[in-house]
N, C-alpha and C positions, 0 to 999 in steps of 0.2 A: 718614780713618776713625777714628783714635784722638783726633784732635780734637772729632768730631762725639759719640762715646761719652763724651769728658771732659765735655760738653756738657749732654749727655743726663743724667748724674749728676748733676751740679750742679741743674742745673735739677730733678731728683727730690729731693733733699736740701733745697735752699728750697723748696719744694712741702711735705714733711713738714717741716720747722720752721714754717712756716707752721701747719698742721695742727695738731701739738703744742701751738704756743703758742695756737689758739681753742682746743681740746678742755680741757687742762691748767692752759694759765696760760705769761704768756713766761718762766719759767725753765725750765719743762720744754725749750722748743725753746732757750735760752740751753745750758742741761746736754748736750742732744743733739749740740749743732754742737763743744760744745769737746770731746767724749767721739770725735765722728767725728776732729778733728783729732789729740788725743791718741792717737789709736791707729793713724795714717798717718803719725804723727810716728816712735812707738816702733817703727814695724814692723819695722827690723831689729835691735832691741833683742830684741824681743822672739822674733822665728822662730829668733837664736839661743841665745834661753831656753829656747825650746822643745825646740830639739835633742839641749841637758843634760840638761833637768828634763821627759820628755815628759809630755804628760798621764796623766790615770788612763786605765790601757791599753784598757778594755773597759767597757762598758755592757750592758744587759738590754732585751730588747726581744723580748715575748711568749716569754718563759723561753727564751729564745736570748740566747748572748752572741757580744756585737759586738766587735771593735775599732774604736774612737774613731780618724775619719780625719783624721790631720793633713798639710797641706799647704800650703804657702807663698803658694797664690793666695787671696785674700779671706781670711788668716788664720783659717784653717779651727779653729784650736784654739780661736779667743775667739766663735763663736759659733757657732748650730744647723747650721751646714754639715759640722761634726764626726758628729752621729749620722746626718742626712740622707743623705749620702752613703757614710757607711757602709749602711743599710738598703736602701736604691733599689739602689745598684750588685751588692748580692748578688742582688736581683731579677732586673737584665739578665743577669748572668750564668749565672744556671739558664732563660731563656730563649732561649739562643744558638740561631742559624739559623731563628728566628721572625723575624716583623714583630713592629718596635721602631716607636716616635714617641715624642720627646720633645719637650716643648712648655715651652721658656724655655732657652735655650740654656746647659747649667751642665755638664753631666758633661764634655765635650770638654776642658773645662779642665783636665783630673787625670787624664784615660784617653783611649787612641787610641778612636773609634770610627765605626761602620757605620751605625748605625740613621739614619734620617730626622729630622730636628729642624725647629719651626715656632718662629723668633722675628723677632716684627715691626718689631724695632729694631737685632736686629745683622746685618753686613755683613762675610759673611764666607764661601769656598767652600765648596759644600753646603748650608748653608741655606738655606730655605723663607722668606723674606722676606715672611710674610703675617700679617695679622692672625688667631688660632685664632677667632673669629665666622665668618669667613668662607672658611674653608680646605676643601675638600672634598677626599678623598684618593680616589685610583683605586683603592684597594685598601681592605679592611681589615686592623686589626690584630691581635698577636695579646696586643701588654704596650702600654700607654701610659704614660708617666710625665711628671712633673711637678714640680718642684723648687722650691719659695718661689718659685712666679713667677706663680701665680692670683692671688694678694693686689693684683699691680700692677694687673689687668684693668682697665681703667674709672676706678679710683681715683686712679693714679696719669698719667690723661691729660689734655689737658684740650680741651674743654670735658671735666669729670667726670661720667661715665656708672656710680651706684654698682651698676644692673642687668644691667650688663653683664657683671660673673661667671658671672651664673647664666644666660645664656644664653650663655656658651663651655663654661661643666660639659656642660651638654646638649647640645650641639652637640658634642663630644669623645666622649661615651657612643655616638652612634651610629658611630664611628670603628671601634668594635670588632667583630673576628671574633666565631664561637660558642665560647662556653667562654672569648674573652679576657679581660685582667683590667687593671684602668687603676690606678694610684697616683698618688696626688698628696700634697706634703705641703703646709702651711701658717702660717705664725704666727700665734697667737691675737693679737690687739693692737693689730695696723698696718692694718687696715681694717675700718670698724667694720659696714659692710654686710654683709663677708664675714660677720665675729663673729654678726649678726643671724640669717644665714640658716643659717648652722649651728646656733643657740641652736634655731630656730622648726623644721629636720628639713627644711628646704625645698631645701638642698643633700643628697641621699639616696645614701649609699655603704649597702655591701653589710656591709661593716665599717669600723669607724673605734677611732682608736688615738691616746693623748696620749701628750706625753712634755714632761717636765717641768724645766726649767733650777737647781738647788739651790747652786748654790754661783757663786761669783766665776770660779773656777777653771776654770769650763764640763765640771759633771760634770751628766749629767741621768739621770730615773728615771720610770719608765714611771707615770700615774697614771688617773684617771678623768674625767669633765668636769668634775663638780662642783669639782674641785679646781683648774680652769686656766681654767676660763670667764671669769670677772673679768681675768685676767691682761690687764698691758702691754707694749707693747712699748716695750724699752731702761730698764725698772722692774722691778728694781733692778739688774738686769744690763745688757750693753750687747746689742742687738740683741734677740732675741726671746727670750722665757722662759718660752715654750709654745710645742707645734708641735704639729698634728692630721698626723697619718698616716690618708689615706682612703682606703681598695681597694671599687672597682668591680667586681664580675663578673657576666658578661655569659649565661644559660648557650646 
């Protein structure tokens, strides 16, 4: 199992270096590959940096403040899995003893949990081993979440299917109960279909929400589109330096 997932990475990390270097130019994907091993080199340099020197403790997010989630898996402190998991997990948890689906297997990793999870690549007790195109649930729900894991949709399979986000957003919407509410977050950068149909209003949330990467350090600040639409990903930071926060309600 941990072979097959080392596997799986790899082969997504040459797929986007790949990527990088037609879109960019091959230093972009030269930059990307040493920037990934540089920082699975430093990794325990660094989580015991972190422990001394924690990050900036808190962030703002729709005039609420947050504490910035640090955690030792996917070194939560050097990229968008700091605010994301902060925001999402306060969600699930003013939902308790509702239906839950989470669609990309991420929260289990830093918190025990109950809810349902649908990811079509890991292998592991409880989860739903399906592709979210073609999941159909016996129930509905009452929250759906989403964690940086739409962007892989289509893009990152192959043969590559770049429409194939927009028919798992739709196909998740009808997931939901009356009154329920779906989140998903996203990076602006790493798939350029996604970028498109967000630009054009063809993926349609009820609300939507940026948040913006400013510094090396991974402090980030709530902004508007205009100011994160161009954005890349792993420029100038490492990993994403935009994320779309999108809420669905259903009523």
């Amino acid at each position: 199992m941990l072979l097959q997932r080392i596997c799986q990475t790899l082969a997504i990390h040459f797929r986007r270096v790949k990527d990088l270097s037609s879109e960019y130019g091959i230093w972009h994907g030269i930059r990307y590959s040493i920037r990934k091993v540089f920082y699975y080199v430093t990794y325990p340099a660094g989580y015991c940096y972190r422990l001394l020197f924690p990050l900036h403790k808190e962030f703002l997010f729709q005039g609420k403040t947050h504490p910035y989630f640090f955690h030792r898996y996917n070194m939560t402190w050097r990229n968008e899995r700091a605010i994301e998991i902060a925001i999402v997990w306060e969600m699930v948890g003013t939902s308790s003893g509702k239906r839950i689906l989470e669609v990309g297997n991420v929260l289990s990793h830093y918190f025990p949990t109950r809810h349902d999870v649908v990811d079509k690549y890991e292998n592991a007790p409880g989860l739903l081993a399906q592709d979210i195109v073609d999941y159909r649930p016996s129930e509905p729900y009452d929250l759906i979440i989403s964690i940086s894991t739409l962007e892989h949709v289509g893009w990152d399979e192959r043969p590559r299917d770049p429409t194939k986000i927009l028919r798992a957003f739709e196909n998740m919407k009808t997931f939901l109960a009356p009154n329920g509410k779906m989140v998903v977050t996203v990076p602006i950068g790493y798939n350029r279909e996604l970028d498109r149909l967000l630009a054009e209003g063809k993926i349609r949330f009820s609300k939507r929400y940026f948040m913006k990467r400013v510094s090396r350090d991974n402090q980030w600040v709530e902004t508007d589109w205009t100011d994160v639409q161009n954005s890349r990903f792993d420029d100038p930071y490492y990993s994403a330096n935009a994320v779309v926060i999108g809420i669905v309600e259903k009523e």
